[in-house]
C-alpha positions in Angstrom: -4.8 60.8 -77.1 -3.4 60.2 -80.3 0.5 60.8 -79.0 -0.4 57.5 -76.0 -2.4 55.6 -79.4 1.2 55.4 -81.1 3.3 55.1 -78.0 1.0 52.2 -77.2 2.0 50.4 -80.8 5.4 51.3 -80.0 5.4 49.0 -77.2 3.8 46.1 -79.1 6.3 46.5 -81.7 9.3 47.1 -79.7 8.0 43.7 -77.5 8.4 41.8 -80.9 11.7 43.3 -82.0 13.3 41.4 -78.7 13.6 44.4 -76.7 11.6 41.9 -73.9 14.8 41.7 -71.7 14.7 45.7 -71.1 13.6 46.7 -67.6 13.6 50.0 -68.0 11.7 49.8 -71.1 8.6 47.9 -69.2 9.1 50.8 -66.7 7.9 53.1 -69.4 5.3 51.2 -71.0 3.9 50.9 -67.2 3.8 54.5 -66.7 1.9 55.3 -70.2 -0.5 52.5 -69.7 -1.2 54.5 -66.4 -1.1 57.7 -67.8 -3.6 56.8 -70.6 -6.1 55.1 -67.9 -5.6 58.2 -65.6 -7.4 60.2 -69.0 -10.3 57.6 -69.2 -12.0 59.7 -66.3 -12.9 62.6 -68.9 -14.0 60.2 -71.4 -16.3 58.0 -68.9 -17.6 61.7 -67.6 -18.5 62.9 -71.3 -20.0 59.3 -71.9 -22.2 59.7 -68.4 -23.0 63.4 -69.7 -24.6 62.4 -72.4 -27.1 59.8 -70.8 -24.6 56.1 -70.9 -24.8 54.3 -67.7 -21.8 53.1 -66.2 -22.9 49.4 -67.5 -23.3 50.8 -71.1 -20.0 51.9 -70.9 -18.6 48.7 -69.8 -20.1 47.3 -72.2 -18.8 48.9 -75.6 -16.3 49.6 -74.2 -15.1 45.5 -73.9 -17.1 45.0 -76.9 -15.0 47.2 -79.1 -11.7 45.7 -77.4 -12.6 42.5 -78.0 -13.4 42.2 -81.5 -10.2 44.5 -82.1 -8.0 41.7 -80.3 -9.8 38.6 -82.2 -8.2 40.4 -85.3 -4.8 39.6 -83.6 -5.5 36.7 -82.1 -8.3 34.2 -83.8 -7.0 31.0 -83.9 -6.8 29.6 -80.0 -10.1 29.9 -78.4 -9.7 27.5 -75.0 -6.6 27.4 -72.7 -5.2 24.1 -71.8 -6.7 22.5 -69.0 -10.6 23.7 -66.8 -8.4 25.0 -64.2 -7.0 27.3 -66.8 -10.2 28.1 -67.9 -11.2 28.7 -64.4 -8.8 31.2 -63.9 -9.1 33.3 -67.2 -13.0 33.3 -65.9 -11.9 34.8 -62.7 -9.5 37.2 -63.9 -12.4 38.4 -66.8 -14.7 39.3 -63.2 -12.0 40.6 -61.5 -10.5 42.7 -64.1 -13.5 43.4 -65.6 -16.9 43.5 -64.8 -16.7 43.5 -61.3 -13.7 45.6 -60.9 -15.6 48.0 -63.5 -19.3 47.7 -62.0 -18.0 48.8 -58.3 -15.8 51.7 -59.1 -18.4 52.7 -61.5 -21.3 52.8 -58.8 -19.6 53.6 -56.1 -19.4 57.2 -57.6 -23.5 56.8 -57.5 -23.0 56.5 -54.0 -19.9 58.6 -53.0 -17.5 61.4 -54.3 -15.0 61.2 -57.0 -12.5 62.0 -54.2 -13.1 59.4 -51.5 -13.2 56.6 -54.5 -10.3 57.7 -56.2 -8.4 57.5 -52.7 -10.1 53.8 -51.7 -9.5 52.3 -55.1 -5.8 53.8 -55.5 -5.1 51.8 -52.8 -4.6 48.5 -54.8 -0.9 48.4 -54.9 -0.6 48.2 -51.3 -3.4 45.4 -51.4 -1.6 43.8 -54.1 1.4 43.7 -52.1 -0.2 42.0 -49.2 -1.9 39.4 -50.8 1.4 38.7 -53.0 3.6 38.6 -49.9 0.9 36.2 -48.8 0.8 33.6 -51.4 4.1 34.1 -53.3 7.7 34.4 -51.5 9.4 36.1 -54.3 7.5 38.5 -54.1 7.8 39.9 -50.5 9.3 43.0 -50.1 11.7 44.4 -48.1 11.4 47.2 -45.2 12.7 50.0 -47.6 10.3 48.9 -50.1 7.4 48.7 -47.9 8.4 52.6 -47.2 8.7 52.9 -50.3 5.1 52.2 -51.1 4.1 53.6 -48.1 5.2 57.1 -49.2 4.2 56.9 -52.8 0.5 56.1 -51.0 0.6 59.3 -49.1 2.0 61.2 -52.1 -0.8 59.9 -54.1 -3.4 61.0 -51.1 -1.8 64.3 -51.4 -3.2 64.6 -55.1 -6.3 62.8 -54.7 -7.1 65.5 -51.4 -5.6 68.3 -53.0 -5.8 70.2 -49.7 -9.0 69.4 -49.0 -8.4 66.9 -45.8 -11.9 65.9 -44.9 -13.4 62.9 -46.6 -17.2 62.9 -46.5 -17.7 59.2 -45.6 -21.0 56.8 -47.8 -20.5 53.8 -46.3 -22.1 52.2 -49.4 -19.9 53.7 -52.1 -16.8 53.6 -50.1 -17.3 49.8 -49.9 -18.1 49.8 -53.4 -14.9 51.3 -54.0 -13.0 48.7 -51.9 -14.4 46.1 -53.7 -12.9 47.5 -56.6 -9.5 48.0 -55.2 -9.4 44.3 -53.8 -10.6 43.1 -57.2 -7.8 44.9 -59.0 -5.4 43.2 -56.5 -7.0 39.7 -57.3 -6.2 40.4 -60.7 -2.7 40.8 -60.3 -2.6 38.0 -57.7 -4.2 35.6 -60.5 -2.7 36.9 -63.6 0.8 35.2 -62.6 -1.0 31.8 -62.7 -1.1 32.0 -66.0 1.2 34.4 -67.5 4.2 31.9 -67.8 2.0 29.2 -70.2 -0.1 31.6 -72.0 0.8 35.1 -74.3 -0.6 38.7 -73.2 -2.7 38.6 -76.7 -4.6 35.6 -75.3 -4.8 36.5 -72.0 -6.3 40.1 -72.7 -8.6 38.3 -75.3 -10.0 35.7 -72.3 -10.3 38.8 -70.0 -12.4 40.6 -72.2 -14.5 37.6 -73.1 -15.5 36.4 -69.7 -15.7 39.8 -68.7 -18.6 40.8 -71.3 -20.2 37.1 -70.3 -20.3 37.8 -66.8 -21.9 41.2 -67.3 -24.9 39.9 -69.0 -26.6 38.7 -65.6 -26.7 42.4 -65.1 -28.6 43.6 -68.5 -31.0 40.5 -67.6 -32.2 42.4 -64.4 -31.5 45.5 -65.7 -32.6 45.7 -69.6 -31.3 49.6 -70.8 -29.7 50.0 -74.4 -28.8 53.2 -75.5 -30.4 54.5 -79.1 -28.3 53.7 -82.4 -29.1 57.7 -82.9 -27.3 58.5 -79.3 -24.2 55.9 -80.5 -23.4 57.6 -83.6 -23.0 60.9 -81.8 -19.6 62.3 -82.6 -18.9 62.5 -78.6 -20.0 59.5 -78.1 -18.5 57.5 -80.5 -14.9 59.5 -80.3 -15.1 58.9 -76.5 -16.2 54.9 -76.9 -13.9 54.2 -79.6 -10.7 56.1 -77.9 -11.9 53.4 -74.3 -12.5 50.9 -76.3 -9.4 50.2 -78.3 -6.9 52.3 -77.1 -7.9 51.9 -72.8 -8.8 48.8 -72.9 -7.5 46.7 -75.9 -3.8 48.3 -76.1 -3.4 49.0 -72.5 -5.0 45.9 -70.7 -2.3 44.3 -73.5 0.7 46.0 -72.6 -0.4 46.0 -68.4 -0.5 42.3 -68.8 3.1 42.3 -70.3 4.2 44.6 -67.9 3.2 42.0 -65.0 5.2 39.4 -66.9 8.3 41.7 -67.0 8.4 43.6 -64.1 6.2 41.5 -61.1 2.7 42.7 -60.0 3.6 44.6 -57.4 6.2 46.9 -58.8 3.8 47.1 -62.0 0.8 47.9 -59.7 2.8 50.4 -57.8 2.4 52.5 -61.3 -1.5 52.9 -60.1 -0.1 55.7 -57.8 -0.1 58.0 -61.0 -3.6 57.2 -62.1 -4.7 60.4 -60.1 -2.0 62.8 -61.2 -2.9 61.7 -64.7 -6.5 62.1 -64.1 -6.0 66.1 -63.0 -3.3 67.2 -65.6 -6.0 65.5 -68.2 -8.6 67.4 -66.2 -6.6 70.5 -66.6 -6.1 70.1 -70.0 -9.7 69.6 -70.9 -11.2 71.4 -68.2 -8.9 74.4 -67.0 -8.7 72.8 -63.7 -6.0 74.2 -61.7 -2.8 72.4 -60.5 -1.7 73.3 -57.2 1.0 73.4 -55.0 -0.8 69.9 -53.1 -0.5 68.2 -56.2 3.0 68.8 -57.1 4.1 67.9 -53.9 2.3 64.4 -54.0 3.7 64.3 -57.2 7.7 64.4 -55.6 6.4 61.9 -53.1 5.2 59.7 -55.4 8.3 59.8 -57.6 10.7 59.4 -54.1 8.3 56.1 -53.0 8.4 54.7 -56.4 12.6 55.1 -56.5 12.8 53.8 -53.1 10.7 50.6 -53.7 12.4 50.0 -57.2 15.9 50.8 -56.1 15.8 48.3 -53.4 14.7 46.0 -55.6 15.7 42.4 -54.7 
């Protein structure tokens, strides 16, 4: 965690020495923004081990970010027109507590596996509803494959061999809601990425994403104890999703839209799993088998097929 914490910084400070015209650069800082996320699923699990609802989580968790990113960015507080406003709303529900509220129940309501699948399926939503609204950027037949077979590659890891999916109705809509909100957010985030910097764009996701959470705590009151906070797990866990999951990474995804195009940046979400089971392996002893390695080359071969063709 604390190798991704400095590679994260790198980025920012790379970004600011004018390395902003390097491709290949927001390639990587793609892939370690995804490789960090794909870890937050043993640090959400320790969090829900020891008593923190999903909500809680959320909760800290964009609490934390955002007072670390008003220490980089104070000064602007509105954008420059409603409809601005409007949108920065919409992506803070998209990106935030929506996106964060369904994935997060719909493992109440389903398994890890079936959700994982559903809400990896983003990029290919993202790439619809881009080709729908924005010409440039359609893809072509060889990228489409291309996604396509980084899709099953990333099946291939989620399943792991195991090709029945035990269907919940509820959570696996839960979990589609949570895919199509992800996609939303990289439809809406190029509205605004041109007229506005990452800083204050990740600042105005986290704020209307803790606002339109507190509807939630209204209806459902539940605070953990200050006691329960200060536990070394806890805090290790909240602090690490906090500022380096959320504040650094949401910062550095958001530039990575800017640079490389939501859907070749979203087509990085095929890792998340991969990243999720080597962390799991690490931490837990989990085993890596011969399923996930081969989702793993399938992956890599749709992610160089819908990059290579790039137009």
């Amino acid at each position: 965690m604390i190798i991704e914490y400095f590679i994260c910084i790198f980025a920012i400070v790379m970004q600011k020495e004018g390395l902003r015209s390097s491709i290949l650069f927001a390639h990587v800082v793609a892939f370690v923004t995804v490789a960090i996320w794909g870890t937050t699923f043993v640090s959400t699990k320790v969090l829900i081990n020891n008593s923190l609802t999903p909500a809680q989580i959320f909760l800290f968790r964009f609490i934390l970010a955002y007072l670390s990113i008003w220490i980089i960015s104070p000064k602007r507080l509105f954008s420059d027109n409603i409809r601005d406003e409007l949108i920065f709303l919409a992506l803070g529900v998209t990106g935030g507590s929506l996106y964060f509220m369904t994935e997060n129940e719909a493992l109440c309501h389903s398994t890890a596996t079936n959700v994982s699948l559903i809400v990896c399926i983003c990029p290919l939503l993202t790439t619809l509803l881009l080709g729908l609204f924005y010409h440039s950027e359609r893809l072509s037949k060889v990228q489409w494959l291309g996604s396509l077979i980084a899709c099953s590659g990333m099946a291939l890891v989620v399943l792991n061999g195991h090709f029945v999916l035990h269907l919940s109705p509820w959570g696996d809509t839960l979990a589609f809601c949570a895919a199509l909100c992800w996609a939303f957010y990289s439809l809406l985030i190029k509205r605004v990425s041109a007229s506005y910097p990452s800083v204050f764009i990740t600042r105005k996701v986290f704020f209307y994403g803790l606002i339109t959470i507190i509807p939630y705590f209204i209806f459902v009151p539940s605070m953990p104890s200050l006691h329960l906070l200060m536990d070394i797990p806890v805090l290790v866990n909240l602090l690490f999703l906090g500022f380096v999951a959320s504040m650094l990474c949401f910062l550095t995804w958001n530039w990575c839209i800017t640079r490389l195009g939501a859907v070749h940046a979203t087509n990085y979400i095929y890792f998340n799993p991969l990243m999720t089971i080597i962390a799991a392996q690490i931490v837990l002893n989990e085993r890596i088998t011969l399923y996930i390695i081969a989702g793993t080359a399938l992956i890599i071969v749709g992610m160089y097929l819908a990059e290579r063709m790039r137009r």
